[in-house]
C-alpha positions as CSV (number, residue, x, y, z in Angstrom):
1,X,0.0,0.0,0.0
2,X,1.5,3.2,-1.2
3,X,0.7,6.5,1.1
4,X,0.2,9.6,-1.0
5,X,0.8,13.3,1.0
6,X,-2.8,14.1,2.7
7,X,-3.6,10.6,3.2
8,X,-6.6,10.6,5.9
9,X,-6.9,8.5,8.5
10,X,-10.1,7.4,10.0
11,X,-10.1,8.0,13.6
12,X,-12.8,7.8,16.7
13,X,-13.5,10.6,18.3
14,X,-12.6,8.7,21.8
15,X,-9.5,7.9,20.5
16,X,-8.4,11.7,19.7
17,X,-9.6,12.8,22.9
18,X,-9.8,10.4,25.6
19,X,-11.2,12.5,28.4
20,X,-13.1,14.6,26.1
21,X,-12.9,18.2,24.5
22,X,-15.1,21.4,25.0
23,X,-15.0,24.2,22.3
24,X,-13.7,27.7,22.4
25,X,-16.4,30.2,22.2
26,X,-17.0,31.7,19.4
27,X,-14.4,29.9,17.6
28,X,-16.2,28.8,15.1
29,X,-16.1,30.0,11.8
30,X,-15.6,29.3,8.0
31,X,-12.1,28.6,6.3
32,X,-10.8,30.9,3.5
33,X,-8.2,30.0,0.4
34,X,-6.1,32.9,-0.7
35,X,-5.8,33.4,-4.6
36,X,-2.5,35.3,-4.6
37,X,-2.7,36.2,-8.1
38,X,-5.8,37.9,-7.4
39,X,-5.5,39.0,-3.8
40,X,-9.4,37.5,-3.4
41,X,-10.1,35.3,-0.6
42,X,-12.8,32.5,-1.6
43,X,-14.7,29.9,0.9
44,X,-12.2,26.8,1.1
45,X,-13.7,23.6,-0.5
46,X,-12.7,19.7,0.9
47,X,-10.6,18.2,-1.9
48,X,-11.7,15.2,-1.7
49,X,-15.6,15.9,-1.0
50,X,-16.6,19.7,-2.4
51,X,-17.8,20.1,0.6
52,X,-17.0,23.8,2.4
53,X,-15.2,23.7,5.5
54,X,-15.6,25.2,8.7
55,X,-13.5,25.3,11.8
56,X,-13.6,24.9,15.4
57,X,-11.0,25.5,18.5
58,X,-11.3,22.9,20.8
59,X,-9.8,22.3,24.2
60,X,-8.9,19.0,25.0
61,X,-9.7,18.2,28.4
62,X,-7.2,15.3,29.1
63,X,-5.8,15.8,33.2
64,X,-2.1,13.9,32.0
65,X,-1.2,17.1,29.3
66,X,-0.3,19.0,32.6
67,X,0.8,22.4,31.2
68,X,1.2,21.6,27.1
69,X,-1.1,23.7,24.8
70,X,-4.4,21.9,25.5
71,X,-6.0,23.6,22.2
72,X,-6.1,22.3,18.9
73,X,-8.1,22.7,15.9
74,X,-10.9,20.7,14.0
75,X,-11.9,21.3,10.1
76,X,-15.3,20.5,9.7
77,X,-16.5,19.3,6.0
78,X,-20.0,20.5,5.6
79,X,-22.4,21.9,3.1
80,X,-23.9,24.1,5.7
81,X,-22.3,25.7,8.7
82,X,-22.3,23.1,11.7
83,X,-24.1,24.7,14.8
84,X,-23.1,24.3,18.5
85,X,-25.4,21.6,20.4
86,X,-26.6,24.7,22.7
87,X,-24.1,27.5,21.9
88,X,-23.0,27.4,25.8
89,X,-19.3,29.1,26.0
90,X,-16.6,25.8,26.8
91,X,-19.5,23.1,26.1
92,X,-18.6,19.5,25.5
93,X,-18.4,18.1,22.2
94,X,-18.0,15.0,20.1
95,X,-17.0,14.6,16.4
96,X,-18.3,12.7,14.0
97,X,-16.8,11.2,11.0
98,X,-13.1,12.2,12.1
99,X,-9.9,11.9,10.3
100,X,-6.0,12.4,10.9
101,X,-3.7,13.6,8.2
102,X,-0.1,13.5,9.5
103,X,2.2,16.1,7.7
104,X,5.8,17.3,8.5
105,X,5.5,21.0,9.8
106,X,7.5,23.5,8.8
107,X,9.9,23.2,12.3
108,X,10.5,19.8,10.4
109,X,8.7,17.9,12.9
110,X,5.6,15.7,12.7
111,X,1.7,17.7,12.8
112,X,-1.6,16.1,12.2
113,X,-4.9,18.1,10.6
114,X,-8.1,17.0,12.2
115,X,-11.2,16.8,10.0
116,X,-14.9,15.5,11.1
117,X,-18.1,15.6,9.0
118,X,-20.2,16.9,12.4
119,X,-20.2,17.8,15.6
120,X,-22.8,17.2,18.4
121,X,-23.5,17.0,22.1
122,X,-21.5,14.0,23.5
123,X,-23.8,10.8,24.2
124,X,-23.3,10.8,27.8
125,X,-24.4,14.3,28.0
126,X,-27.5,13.6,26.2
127,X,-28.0,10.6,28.4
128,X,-27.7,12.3,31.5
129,X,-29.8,14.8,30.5
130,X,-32.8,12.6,30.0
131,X,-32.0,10.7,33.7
132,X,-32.1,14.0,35.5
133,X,-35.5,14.7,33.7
């Protein structure tokens, strides 16, 4: 099996973030591309599905980073822009459809891109909401 550059990774949102992840407020937003012949900036389209794509900070809520950056970044392939399960500032979130593209940065060290096709309120949330009811 030959790897090509941008080869994604199917990943579970679990996996990613173990002990969960809450998003930044109002970090969410639409990506641009930058024509540099033209100086016009343009929504960014997926490659691989058309789709546009949006983007949301996240903080990763894992107790074992200690003091490392705890915020990362997920691209979001959709054809509409996704919409926060209740728009709460730090809420918890889960992904769906995620991915993992490793790349070499330019510090010439390893990076990963995140990409999901959704986000939503995480199922235990959702559970305990309809317990406490």
């Amino acid at each position: 099996m030959a790897l090509r550059g941008g080869t994604r990774f199917a990943v579970r949102c679990e996996d990613v973030f173990p002990a969960g992840c809450a998003l930044v407020p109002e970090s969410l937003g639409e990506v641009e591309d930058y024509d540099e012949k033209t100086g016009r900036r343009s929504p960014a389209k997926d490659k691989l599905t058309g789709q546009r794509v949006w983007q949301v900070r996240v903080m990763d809520l894992d107790p074992e980073l200690g003091k490392r950056s705890r915020e990362t970044t997920v691209k979001i392939s959709a054809d509409y822009q996704p919409v926060p399960p209740s728009g709460a500032p730090f809420e918890a979130v889960e992904f769906e459809g995620m991915t993992v593209t490793p790349y070499v940065a330019s510090n010439g060290r390893m990076a990963y891109s995140l990409r999901a096709t959704a986000m939503r309120a995480p199922a235990g949330v959702a559970g305990n909401k309809k317990a406490a009811a």
